[in-house]
Z-matrix of the N, CA and C atoms (Angstrom, degrees):
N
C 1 1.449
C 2 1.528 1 110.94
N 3 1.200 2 117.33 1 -44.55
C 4 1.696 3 120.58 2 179.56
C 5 1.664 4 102.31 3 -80.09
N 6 0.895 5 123.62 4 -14.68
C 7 1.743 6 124.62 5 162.07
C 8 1.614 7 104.61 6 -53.53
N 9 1.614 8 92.75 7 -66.51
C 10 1.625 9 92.44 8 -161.65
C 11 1.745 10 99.15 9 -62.70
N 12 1.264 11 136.54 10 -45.35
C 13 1.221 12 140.07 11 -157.23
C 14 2.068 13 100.85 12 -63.54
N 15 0.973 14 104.05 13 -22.62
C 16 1.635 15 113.35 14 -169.70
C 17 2.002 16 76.74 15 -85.70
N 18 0.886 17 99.04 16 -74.41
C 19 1.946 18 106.12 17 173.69
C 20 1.621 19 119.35 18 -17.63
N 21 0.862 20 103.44 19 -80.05
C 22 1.592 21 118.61 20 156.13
C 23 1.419 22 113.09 21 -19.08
N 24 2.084 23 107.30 22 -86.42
C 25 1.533 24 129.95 23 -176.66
C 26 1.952 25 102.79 24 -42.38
N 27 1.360 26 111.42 25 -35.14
C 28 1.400 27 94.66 26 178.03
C 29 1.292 28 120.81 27 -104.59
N 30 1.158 29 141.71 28 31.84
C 31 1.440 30 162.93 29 -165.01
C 32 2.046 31 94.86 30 -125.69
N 33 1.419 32 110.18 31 -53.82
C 34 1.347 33 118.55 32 -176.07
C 35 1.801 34 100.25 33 -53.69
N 36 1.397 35 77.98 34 -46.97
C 37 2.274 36 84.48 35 -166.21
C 38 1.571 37 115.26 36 -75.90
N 39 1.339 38 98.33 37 -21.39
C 40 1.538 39 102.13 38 179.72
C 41 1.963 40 105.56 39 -83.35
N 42 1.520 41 119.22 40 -41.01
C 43 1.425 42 100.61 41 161.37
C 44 1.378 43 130.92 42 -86.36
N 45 1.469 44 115.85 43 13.76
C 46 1.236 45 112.72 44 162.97
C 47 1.342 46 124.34 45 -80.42
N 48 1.695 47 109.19 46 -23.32
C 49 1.702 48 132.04 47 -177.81
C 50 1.397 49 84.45 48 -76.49
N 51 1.420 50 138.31 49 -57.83
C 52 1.475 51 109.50 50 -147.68
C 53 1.929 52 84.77 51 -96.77
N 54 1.150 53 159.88 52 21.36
C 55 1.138 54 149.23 53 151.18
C 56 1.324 55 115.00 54 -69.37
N 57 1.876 56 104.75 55 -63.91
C 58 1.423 57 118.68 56 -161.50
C 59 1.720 58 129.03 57 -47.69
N 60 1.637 59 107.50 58 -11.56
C 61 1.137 60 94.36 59 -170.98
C 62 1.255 61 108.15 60 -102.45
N 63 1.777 62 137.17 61 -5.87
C 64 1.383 63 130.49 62 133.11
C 65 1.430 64 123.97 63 -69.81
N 66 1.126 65 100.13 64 29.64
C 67 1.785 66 88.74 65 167.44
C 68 1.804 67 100.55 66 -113.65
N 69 1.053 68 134.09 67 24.40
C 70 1.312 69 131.36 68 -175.20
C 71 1.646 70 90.70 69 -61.14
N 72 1.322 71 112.14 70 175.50
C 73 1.509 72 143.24 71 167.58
C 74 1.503 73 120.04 72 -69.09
N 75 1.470 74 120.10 73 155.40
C 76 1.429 75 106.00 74 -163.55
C 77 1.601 76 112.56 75 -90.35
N 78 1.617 77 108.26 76 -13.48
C 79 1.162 78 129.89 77 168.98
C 80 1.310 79 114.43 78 -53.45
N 81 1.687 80 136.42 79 150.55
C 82 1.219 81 138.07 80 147.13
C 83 1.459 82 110.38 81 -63.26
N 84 1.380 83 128.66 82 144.62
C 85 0.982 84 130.10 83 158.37
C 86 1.557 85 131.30 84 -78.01
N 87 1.855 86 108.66 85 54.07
C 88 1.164 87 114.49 86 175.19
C 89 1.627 88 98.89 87 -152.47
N 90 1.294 89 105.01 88 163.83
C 91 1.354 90 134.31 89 151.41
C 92 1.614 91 118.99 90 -22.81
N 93 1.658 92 132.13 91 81.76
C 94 1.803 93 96.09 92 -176.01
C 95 1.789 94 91.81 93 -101.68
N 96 1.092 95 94.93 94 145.45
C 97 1.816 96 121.59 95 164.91
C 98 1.517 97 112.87 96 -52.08
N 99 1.782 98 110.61 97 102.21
C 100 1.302 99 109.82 98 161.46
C 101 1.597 100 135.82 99 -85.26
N 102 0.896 101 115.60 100 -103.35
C 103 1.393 102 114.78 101 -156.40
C 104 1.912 103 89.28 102 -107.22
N 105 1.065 104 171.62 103 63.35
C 106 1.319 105 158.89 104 -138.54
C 107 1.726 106 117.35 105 103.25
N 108 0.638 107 72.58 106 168.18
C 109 2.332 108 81.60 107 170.67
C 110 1.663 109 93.49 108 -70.29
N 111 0.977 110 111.28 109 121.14
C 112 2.104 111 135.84 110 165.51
C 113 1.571 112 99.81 111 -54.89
N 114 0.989 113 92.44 112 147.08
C 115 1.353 114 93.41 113 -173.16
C 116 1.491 115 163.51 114 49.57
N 117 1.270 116 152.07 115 172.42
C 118 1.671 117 124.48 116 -179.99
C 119 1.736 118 100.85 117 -86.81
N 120 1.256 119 90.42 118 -177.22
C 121 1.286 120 116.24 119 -179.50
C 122 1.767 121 127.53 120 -108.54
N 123 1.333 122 98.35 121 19.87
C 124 1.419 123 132.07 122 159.66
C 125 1.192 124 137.96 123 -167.71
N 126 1.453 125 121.58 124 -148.79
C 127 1.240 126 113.51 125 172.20
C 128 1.778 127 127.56 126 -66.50
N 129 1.067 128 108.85 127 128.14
C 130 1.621 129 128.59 128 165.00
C 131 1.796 130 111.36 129 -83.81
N 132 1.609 131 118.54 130 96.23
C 133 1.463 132 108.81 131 170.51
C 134 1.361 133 105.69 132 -104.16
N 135 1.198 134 140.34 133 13.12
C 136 1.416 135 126.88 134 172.85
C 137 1.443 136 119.23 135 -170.33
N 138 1.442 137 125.03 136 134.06
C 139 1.411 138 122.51 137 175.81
C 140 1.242 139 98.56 138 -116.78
N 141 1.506 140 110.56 139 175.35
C 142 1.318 141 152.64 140 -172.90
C 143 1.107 142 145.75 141 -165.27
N 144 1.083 143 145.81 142 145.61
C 145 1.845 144 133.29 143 -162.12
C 146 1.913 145 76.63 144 -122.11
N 147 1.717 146 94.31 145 138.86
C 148 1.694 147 98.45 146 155.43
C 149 1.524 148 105.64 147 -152.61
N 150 1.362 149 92.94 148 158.28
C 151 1.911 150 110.12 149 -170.78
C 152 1.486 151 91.37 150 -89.70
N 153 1.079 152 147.62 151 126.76
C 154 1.640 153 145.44 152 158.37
C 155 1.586 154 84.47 153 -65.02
N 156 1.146 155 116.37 154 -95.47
C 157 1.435 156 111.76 155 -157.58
C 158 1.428 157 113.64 156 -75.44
N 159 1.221 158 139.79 157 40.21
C 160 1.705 159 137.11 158 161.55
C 161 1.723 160 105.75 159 70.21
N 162 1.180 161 102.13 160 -94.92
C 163 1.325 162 115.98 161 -149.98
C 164 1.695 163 103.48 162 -106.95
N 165 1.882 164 113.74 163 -13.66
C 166 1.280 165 110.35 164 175.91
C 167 1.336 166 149.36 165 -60.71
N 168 0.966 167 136.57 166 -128.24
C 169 1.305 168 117.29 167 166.26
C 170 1.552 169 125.92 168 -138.86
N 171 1.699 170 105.50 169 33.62
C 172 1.333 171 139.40 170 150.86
C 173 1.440 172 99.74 171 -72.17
N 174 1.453 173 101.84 172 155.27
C 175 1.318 174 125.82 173 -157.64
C 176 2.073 175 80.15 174 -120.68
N 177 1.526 176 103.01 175 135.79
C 178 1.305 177 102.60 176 168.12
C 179 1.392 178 136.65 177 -42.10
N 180 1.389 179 130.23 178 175.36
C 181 1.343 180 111.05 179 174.63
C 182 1.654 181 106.07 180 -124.03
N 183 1.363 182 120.98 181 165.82
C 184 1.652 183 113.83 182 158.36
C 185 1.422 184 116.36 183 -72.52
N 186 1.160 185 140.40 184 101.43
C 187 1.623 186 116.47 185 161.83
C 188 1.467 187 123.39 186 -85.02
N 189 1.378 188 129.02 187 140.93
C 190 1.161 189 137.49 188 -165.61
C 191 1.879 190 118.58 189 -115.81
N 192 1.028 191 128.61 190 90.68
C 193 1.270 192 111.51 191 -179.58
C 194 1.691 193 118.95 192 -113.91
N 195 1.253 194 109.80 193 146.93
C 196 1.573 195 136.37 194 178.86
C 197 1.176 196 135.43 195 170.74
N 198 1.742 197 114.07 196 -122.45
C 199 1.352 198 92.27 197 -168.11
C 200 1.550 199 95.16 198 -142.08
N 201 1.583 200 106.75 199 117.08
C 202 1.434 201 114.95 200 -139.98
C 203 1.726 202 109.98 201 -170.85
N 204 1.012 203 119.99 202 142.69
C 205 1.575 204 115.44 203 171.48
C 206 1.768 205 126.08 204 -140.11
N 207 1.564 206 87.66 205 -7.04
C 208 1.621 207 95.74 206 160.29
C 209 1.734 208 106.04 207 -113.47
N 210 1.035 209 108.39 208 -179.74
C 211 1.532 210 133.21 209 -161.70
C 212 1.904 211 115.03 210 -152.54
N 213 1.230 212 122.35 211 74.51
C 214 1.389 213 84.66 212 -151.57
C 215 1.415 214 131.49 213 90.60
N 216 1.135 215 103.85 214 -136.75
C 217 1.581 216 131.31 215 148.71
C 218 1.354 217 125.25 216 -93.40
N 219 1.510 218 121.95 217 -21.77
C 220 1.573 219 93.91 218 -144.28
C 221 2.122 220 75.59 219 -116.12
N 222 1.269 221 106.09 220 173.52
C 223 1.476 222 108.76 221 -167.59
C 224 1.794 223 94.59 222 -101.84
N 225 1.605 224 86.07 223 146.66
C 226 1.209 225 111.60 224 176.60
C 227 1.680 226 129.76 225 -145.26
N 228 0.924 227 122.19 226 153.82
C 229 1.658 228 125.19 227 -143.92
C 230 1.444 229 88.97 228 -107.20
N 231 1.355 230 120.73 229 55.55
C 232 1.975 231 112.34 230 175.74
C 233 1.541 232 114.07 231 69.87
N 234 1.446 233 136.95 232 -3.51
C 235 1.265 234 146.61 233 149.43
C 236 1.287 235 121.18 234 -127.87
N 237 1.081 236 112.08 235 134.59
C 238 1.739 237 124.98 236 -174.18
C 239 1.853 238 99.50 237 -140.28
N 240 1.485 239 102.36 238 154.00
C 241 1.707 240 113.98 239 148.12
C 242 1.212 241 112.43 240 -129.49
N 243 1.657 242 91.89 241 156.00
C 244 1.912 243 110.56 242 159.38
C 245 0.924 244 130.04 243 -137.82
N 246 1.447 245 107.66 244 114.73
C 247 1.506 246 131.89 245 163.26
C 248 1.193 247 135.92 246 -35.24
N 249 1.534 248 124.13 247 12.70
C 250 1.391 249 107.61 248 -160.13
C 251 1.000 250 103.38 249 -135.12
């Protein structure tokens, strides 16, 4: 019985090796360029997710704080969010 179970356990691992490497994600594994320059233009020390309106029917935002004066594109005073 522990024969076949060792039998089995390496039959499982051997089609998981030849499966696993088409199962990646549909995403590239990079960065793509939206609408402005990605990212700030310095340091990032802290994130956060926030609801503006609580319970409404806005979708949260990212908030970003540090030490920074672009956003993107658009200028920002060391805190920025994103909506998207």
């Amino acid at each position: 019985m522990v024969r076949g179970l060792d039998t089995l356990r390496l039959l499982i691992v051997a089609v998981l090796l030849v499966v696993a490497p088409h199962l990646a994600a549909q995403c590239a594994n990079a960065w793509i360029d939206g609408a402005g320059t990605p990212g700030v233009d310095g340091t990032v020390s802290a994130t956060a997710t926030w609801d503006p309106d609580g319970a409404g029917p806005a979708t949260p935002v990212l908030v970003v704080a540090g030490e920074f004066t672009l956003a993107g594109s658009v200028l920002a005073n060391n805190i920025a969010t994103w909506d998207q």
